[in-house]
C-alpha positions, 0 to 999 in steps of 0.5 A: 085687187086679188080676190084674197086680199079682197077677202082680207079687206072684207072680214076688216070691214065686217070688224069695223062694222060690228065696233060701229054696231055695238057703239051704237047700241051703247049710245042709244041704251044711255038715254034709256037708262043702259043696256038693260033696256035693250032688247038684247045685249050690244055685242048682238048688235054688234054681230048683226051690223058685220053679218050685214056688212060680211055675209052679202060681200062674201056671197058675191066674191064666192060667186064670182070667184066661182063664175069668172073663169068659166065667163072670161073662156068662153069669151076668149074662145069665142074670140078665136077664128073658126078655124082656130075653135077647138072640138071638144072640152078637153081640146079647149081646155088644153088651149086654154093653158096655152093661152094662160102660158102665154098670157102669164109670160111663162110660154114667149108669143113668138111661139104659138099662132097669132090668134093665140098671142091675140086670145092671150092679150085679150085674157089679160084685159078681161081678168083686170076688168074683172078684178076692177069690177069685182073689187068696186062692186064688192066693197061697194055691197060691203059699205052699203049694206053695213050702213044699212045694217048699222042705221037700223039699229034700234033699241027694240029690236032683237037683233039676238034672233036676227043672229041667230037666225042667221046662224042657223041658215049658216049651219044648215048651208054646210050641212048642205054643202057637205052632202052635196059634195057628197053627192057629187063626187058620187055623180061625177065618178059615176057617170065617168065610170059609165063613160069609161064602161062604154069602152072597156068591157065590164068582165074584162075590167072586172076579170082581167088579170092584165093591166097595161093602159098605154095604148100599145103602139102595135097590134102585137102588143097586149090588147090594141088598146092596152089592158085594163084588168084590176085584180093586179092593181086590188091584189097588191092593195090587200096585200100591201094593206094586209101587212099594214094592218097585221103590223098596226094592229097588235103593236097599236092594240097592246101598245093601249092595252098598256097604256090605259091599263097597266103603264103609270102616270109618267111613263103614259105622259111620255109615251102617249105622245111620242107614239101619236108622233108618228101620225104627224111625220110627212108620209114622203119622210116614210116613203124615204124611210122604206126605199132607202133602209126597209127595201135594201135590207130585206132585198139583202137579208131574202138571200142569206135566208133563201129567198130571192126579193126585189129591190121593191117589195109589197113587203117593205112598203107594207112593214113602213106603213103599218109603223105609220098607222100604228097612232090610229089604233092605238090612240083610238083604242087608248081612248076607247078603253079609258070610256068604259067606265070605272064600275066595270072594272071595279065590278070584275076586280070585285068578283076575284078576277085578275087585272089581265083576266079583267081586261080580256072578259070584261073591258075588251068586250065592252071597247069592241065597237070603238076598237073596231072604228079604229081599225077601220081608219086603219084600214082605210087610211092603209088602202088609201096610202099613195106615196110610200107604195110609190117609193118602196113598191113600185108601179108594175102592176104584178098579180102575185101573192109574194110579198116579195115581190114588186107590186102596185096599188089602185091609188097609184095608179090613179095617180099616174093616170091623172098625172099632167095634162089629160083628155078626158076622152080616153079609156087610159084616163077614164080608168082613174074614175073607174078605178076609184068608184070600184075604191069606193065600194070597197071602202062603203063595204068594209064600213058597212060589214064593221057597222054589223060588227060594232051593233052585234057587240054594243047590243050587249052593254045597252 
């Protein structure tokens, strides 16, 4: 059995087993004189006897869904010729999605090696004796385990705390789980940042102004083992992302402004809405959007004004995505604005100062550090745009201030690096992880230098 549909089978036996829990709470609380003298109410028991049934089940189908694969290569590999062995993670890992062509029929036997077609029929008989043991074995802990759960139902005991208590260690493990994916994202980066560093000089990633990570196929080519400069690749990212945000923020800060302050009931009701539509529209739609209409126009205006474009330009990418990150400002800072409370306003208006006066002295200020958040999810979510730069700006990695021009982002570049299969062995590769480590210090410094901003200002409406 698949493990979904196994997972499926699962949470129906887990719902079985919470029916069986409450009935028999029921049943045992009616000699009593009913469920009043039951040490807590029959849905607990209810829940403790599917907590029973679900949670062990769930532990081991997580666990070997996590293992088997590991388990079934190193069974595979270690079946092949010694000829045959690869040298290394990243050769084993390309073997391996050969053997899995094969195996899956999308690669024909006669193609590859003997030992290959042999590794294959032998990962097919593998993964159907896992999937056999995995589903006896399961459903087995499942039935097991609930009609141990279901049996031990008694009248005084308190199966509100058992929940509970479980409950807890649930909230406490995705807490866990949360800091260390954190936590390993951070180490993973990392230490293939080092690895990548071991290669490429540091000034040179740092200082260089080049960026070509092909290896060049002649030594007169730039560098012999291409060029990894990342001020090309960070320039068009501020500068694509400086548009974004000089379009988002005024039009999404007013359009609040005006939302919150001055617009009435109905025409809010209306275009509150069809603003925070924006958010919901695919980014490959704005991509479209931004090769096909915003890229042509401003390549057929630039002449008529003087000005020579490319056909695509840090400009059009940067205009498209700051109309797709308008939502995040202007609905944060809508809501921001609605929080400030009433009295505030009521105080000012009060004094003798006008609704526009009011709004500048008095509400702004006090909305600052939540407008401030909404900018940097703006922000964020502008450095972070892979798709529309792809489309409308272009993958030359050009170290210009013109918006103009045809430039590139970090995200992009990440992308192609990591696009089809790669080892993991190479300075072309590793650059994706020093690149995206360099992201993310960028990313944690605009946080940091925001969070000074936002205390500076909330210490005065303490």
């Amino acid at each position: 059995m698949q493990p979904a549909n196994l997972l499926l089978l699962t949470i129906v036996l887990a719902m079985v087993a919470y029916g069986l829990g409450y009935a028999r709470s029921r049943a045992l609380a009616a000699p009593l004189g009913g469920v009043r003298h039951l040490k807590s109410l029959p849905g607990y028991y209810g829940v403790r006897a599917a907590v029973w049934c679900g949670l062990p089940a769930l532990i081991i189908l997580a666990l070997w869904a996590v293992f088997e694969g590991k388990v079934i290569q190193m069974m595979v590999i270690g079946s092949l010729p010694a000829d045959v062995v690869p040298d290394s993670a990243g050769e084993a890992s390309l073997l391996m999605s050969r053997i899995q062509n094969v195996a899956n029929g999308s690669l024909p036997p006669a193609m590859v090696d003997g030992p290959v077609a042999g590794a294959a029929d032998l990962l097919k008989s593998l993964q159907a004796q896992s999937r056999t043991y995995m589903t006896g074995l399961v459903i087995s802990v499942a039935l097991l385990a609930g009609f141990l759960g279901w049996i031990r139902i008694r009248p005084r005991l308190n199966a509100r705390k058992q929940v509970e208590a479980v409950l807890r260690g649930f909230f406490f493990t995705c807490a866990g789980v949360a800091i260390l994916t954190t936590a390993g994202i951070v180490f993973s980066v990392a230490f293939e940042t080092f690895r990548f560093f071991e290669r490429v000089p540091f000034l040179e990633f740092f200082f260089g102004t080049s960026w070509s990570p092909q290896t060049a196929l002649r030594t007169d080519q730039v560098a012999a083992e291409g060029a990894f400069g990342m001020v090309p690749l960070f320039t068009g990212t501020l500068l694509i992302s400086a548009i974004a945000l000089l379009v988002a923020v005024p039009v999404g800060l007013l359009s609040a402004i005006y939302l919150s302050e001055y617009a009435n009931k109905h025409v809010r009701s209306v275009a509150k809405p069809l603003l925070e539509m924006l958010a919901g529209i695919p980014t490959v739609v704005y991509g479209f959007f931004a090769a096909l209409t915003v890229a042509p126009f401003i390549a057929d205006l630039a002449p008529a004004i003087g000005l020579e474009a490319s056909s695509q330009s840090a400009l059009a990418a940067g205009l498209v995505m700051g109309i797709m990150i308008i939502p995040f400002v202007s609905s944060l800072s809508d809501d921001v604005i609605n929080a400030v409370p009433q009295t505030m306003r009521d105080g000012s208006l009060a004094l003798g100062a006008t609704q526009s006066e009011t709004m500048v002295k008095v509400i702004f200020p006090a909305a600052l550090p939540g407008i401030m958040g909404g900018i940097l999810l703006a922000a964020s979510r502008a450095i972070g745009e892979t798709m529309i730069v792809v489309m409308a700006a272009g993958l030359a990695a050009n170290l210009t201030a013109n918006p103009l021009e045809t430039v590139t982002t970090v995200t992009v570049q990440i992308v192609t690096l990591l696009t089809g299969d790669q080892e993991f062995d190479s300075a072309k590769t590793l650059a994706a992880f020093a690149l995206g480590a360099m992201l993310f210090l960028s990313t944690l410094l605009l946080n940091v230098v925001a969070l000074k901003i936002v205390r500076k200002y909330r210490e005065q409406y303490d």
